[in-house]
C-alpha positions as CSV (number, residue, x, y, z in Angstrom):
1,X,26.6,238.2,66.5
2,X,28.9,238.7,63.0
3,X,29.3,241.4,61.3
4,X,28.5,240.6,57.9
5,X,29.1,241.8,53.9
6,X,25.2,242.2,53.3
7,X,21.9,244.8,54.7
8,X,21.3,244.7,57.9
9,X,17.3,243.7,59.0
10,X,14.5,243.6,61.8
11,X,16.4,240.6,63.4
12,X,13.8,238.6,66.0
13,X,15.6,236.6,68.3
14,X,14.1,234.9,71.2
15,X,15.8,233.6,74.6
16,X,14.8,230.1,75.4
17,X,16.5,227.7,78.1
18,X,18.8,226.2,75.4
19,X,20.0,229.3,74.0
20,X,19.0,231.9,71.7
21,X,16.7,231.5,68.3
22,X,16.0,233.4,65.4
23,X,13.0,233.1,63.8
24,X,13.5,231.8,60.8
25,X,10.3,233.3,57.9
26,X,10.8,230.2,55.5
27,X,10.0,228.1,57.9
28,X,7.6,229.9,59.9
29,X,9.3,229.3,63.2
30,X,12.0,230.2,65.4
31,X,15.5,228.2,65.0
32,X,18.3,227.8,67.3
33,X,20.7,230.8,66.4
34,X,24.2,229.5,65.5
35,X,26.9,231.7,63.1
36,X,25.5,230.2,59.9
37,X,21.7,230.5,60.8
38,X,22.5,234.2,61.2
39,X,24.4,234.3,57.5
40,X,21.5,232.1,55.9
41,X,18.9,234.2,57.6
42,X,20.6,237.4,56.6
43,X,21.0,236.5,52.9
44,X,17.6,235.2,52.6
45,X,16.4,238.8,54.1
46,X,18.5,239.8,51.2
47,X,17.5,238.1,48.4
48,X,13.7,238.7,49.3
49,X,14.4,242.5,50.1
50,X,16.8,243.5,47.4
51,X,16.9,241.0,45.1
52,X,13.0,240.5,44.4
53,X,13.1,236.8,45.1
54,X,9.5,235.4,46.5
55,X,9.9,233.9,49.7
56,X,6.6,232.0,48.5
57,X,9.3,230.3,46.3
58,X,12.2,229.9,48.3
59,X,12.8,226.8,51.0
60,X,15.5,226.7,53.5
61,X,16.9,223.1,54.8
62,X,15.2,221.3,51.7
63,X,15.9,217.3,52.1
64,X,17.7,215.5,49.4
65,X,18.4,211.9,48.7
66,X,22.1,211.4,47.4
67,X,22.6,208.0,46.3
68,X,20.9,206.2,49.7
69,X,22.0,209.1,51.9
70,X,19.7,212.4,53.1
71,X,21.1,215.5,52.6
72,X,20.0,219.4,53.5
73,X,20.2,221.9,50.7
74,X,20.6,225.3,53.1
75,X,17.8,227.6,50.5
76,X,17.0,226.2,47.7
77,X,14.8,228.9,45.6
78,X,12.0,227.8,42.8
79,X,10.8,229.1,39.4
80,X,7.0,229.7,39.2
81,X,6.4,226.2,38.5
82,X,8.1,224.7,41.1
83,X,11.0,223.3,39.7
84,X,14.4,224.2,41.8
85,X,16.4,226.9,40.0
86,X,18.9,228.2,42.6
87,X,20.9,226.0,45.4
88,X,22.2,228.5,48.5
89,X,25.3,227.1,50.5
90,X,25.7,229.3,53.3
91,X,28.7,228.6,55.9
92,X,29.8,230.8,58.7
93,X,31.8,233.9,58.8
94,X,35.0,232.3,60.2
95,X,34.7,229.6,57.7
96,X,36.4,230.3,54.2
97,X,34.7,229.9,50.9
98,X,36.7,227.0,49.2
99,X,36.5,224.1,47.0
100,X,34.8,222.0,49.7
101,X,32.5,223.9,49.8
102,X,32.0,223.9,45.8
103,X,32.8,220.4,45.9
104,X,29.5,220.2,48.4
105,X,26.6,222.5,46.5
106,X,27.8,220.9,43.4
107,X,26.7,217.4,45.1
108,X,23.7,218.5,45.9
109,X,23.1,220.1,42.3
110,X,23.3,216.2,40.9
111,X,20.2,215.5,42.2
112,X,18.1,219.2,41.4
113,X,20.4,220.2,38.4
114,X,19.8,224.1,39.0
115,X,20.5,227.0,36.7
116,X,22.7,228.7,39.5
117,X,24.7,228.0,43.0
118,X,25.1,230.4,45.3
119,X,27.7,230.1,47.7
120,X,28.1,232.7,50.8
121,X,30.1,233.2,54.4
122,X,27.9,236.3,54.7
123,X,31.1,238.0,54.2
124,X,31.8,236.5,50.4
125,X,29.7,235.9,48.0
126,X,30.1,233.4,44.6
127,X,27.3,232.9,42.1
128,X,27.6,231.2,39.3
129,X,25.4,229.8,35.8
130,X,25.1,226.1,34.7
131,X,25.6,225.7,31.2
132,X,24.4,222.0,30.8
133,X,24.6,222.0,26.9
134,X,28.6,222.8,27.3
135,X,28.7,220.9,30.7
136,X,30.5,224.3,31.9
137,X,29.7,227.2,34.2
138,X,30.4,230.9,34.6
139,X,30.7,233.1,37.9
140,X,28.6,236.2,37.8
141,X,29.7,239.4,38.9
142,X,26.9,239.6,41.3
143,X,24.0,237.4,42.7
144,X,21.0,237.9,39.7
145,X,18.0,239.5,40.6
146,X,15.3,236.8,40.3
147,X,13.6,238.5,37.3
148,X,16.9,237.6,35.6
149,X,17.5,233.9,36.4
């Protein structure tokens, strides 16, 4: 598919009539297999793998209410006690990282007001901290291990 910035993984894909899937361990089931599916799936792998983050805590495609609209976080990650602590935005290779796409996860955060946003092409990563006392925010050098959020 892409080539992307982060460790490659034991990849299943399936063929079915409609195309090919990629099963997806969040969800338990095989997705349809389009350029961001194969960033998300890959940072996920990533996260759980190098980063220490429990997939027992992590949901991908988590439904929001925004104002009377539904929205879809991408992976949205939880502390021990369930409350949302990290919001993933992943977009596609050929898609730059810009202030849309800030402009979007910080949307999102309104509604879960997270400690972190993580934004990713699978090529470029951004991560950065919510300070809500100072209504202010800093990038990270690179994406926390979860021990550390």
């Amino acid at each position: 598919m892409y080539a992307l910035n982060l460790p490659s993984y034991d990849v299943k894909i399936q063929k079915k009539p409609a195309g090919l899937e990629i099963f997806d361990p969040l969800r338990r089931k095989y997705v349809a297999l389009t350029p961001e599916e194969w960033v998300r799936q890959h940072f996920v792998n990533y996260l759980i793998s190098e980063k220490g983050y429990p997939a027992s805590l992590m949901a991908n495609e988590t439904m929001i209410r925004l104002n009377s609209l539904t929205r879809r976080c991408d992976t949205v990650v939880y502390d021990n006690t369930l409350q949302p602590l990290v919001i993933c935005e992943f977009k596609q290779p050929d898609v730059a990282i810009s202030q849309q796409v800030f402009d979007q996860v910080a949307r999102y955060n309104i509604v879960l007001k997270v400690r972190y946003l993580i934004v990713s092409n699978g090529l470029t990563h951004y991560c950065c901290r919510m300070d809500y006392e100072t209504m202010s925010f800093d990038y990270l050098q690179e994406i926390p291990e979860y021990g550390q959020l």
